[in-house]
N, C-alpha and C positions, 0 to 999 in steps of 0.2 A: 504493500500500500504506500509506505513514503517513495519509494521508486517510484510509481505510477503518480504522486503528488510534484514531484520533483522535474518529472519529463512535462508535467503539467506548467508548470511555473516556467521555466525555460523556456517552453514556445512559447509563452503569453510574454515574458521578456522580448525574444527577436522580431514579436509582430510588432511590437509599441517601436521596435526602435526602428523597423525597416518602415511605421509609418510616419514616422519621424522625420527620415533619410528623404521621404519621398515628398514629404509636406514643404521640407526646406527647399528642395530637387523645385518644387509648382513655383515658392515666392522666387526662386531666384529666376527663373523662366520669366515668370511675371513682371521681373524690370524692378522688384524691390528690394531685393539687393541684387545689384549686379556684379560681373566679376570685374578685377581688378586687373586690368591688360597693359603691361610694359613692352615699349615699343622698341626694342633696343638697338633695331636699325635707324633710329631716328638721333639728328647729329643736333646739338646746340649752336644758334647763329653763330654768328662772328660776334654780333652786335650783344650775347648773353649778361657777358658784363663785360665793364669796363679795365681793359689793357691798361696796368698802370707800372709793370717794372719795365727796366730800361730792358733787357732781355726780351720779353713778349712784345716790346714795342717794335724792336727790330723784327722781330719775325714777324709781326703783321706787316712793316715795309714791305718784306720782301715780296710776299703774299702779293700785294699793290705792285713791286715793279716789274711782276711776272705779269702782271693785267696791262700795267703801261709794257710793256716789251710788245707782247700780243696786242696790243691794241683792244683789251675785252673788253668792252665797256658792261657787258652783264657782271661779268667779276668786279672791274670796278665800282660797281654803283651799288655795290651792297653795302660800302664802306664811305658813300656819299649822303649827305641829309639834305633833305629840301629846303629846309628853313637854313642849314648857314651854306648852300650851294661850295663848291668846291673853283677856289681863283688858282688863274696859271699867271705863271710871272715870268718873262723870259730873263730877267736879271734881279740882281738880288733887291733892290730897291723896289717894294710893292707898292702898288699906285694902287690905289684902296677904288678907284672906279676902273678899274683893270677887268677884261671879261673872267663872268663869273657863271658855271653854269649848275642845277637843278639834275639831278639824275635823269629826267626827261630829256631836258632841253641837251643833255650830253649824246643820248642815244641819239635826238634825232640829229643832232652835229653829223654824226659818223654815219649816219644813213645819206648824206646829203654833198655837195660839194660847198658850201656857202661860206665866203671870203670873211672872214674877221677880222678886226682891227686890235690888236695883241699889247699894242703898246708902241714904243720907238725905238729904232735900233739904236745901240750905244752909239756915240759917239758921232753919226750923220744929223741922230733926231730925226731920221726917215720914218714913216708909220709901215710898223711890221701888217703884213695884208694878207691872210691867209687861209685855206681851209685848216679844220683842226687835225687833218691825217697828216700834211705838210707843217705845221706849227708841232704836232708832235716830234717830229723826225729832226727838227730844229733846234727845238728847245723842249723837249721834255725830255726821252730815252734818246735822245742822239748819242751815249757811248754806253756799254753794256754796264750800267752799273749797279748789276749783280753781282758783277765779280770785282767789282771795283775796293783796294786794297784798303782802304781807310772806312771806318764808319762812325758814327757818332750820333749822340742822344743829348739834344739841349745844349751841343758845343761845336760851333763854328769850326770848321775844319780849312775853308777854300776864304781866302780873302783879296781883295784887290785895290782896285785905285775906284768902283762904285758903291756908292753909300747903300747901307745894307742896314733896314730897318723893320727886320721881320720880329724883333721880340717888342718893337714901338707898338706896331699893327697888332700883333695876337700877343700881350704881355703874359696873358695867362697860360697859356698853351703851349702842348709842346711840339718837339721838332728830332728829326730824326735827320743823317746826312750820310752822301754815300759820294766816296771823293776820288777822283783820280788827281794827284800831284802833278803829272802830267805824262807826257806819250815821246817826247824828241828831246833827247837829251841838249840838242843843240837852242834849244828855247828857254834852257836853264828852267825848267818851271814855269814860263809864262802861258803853257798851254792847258793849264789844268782844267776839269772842268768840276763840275760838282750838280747833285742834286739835291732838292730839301723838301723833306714831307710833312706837312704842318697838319697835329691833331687836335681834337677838339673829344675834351670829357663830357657828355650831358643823359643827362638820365640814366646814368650808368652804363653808358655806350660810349663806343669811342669809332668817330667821325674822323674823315680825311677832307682838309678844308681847305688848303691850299697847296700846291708844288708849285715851288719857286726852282728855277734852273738861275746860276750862276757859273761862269768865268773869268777868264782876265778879260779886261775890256781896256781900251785904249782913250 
C-alpha cells in the first residue's frame, strides 16, 4: 500500500510540474515574457563613445586617411556631423569662411564635377578653383601619409614662414598630425608636407571637423 501511495504522489508531482513547464512555455509564446536575444554579430558605431586617448585618436586618423586615400566619402561621413560640417584648409592658416561641407553636401560634391572656391594660393593670392576630387589630390592626400614617419597629437610637427592659427579657430579641440620632413635631400627640408585632422568631443562622440593641409610656402 505505501508503494502504491508513493507511485501515487510522484505522478501527481510530474503532472503539476510539466503543467507548469507548459503554462510558462503559453506566457512566453504570448509576448509576456519574451526571450532575451544577443546579437553578437552586431558591431558598436565608431560614434559609441567618445575617443579621448592620444592612442585611439591616432587610430581613428588612420581609419579617416584610409577614406581620404580612397576617396570614400561613405566611410568618411560616419565621422562627419551636420551641425559642425567638416572645413578643408589648403594651408595652415584657416579662414573660418573657408568651404565647409555637411555629410550631404560632401556626397553630392563627389557625385558631381562642381568648381569651388578653396581659398588663395600662397603667395600669388590667386583663388584656388576647383572640383573636390582635384582639391583632394592637391591639398588633402597629395602624399601617402599613412606611412608618413612622424605623427603627433595636439603638437605641431611641420612649421613654416605661414601663420598657423588652428588652436585660435578650434581652442578647444583636438588635432592629430601626420608629417613628412621632406622627400629631396637637396631642399634641405623645404619640401615637407604635413596633414592635420581636427576633432571635435560632443555628446560623447567624436566628430572630424576640419583637415587642414600645410607646407613650406614661399
Amino acid at each position: 500500500m505505501k508503494k502504491i501511495l508513493l507511485y501515487i504522489t510522484t505522478a501527481c508531482f510530474l503532472i503539476a510540474c510539466n503543467q507548469e513547464g507548459k503554462n510558462q512555455s503559453d506566457t512566453d509564446s504570448a509576448g509576456l515574457n519574451p526571450p532575451v536575444i544577443i546579437d553578437t554579430s552586431a558591431k558598436a558605431g565608431h560614434d559609441s563613445i567618445a575617443v579621448t586617448s592620444d592612442t585611439a585618436l591616432l587610430d581613428l586618423s588612420r581609419i579617416i586617411l584610409t577614406a581620404l586615400k580612397q576617396q570614400d566619402t561613405t566611410r568618411l561621413n560616419q565621422y562627419v556631423s551636420p551641425e559642425f560640417r567638416l572645413r578643408f584648409s589648403p594651408y595652415a592658416f584657416i579662414d573660418t569662411s573657408s568651404k565647409a561641407f555637411t555629410p550631404y553636401e560632401l556626397m553630392a560634391a563627389f557625385s558631381k564635377s562642381t568648381i569651388f572656391e578653396w581659398g588663395s594660393y600662397d603667395g600669388s593670392g590667386e583663388p584656388i578653383k576647383m572640383n573636390i576630387r582635384q582639391y583632394f589630390n592637391k591639398f588633402v592626400y597629395n602624399k601617402d601619409y599613412l606611412s608618413a614617419p612622424k605623427r603627433s597629437v595636439n603638437t605641431f610637427l611641420g612649421s613654416g614662414n605661414s601663420l598657423n592659427n588652428l588652436k585660435e579657430v578650434y581652442p578647444t579641440d583636438h588635432f592629430t598630425e601626420f608629417y613628412f620632413p621632406g622627400f629631396d635631400a637637396k631642399y634641405d627640408g623645404m619640401d615637407w608636407q604635413t596633414i592635420r585632422l581636427v576633432f571635435r568631443q560632443a555628446n560623447e562622440k567624436t566628430y572630424l571637423i576640419a583637415i587642414v593641409h600645410d607646407q613650406w610656402t614661399i
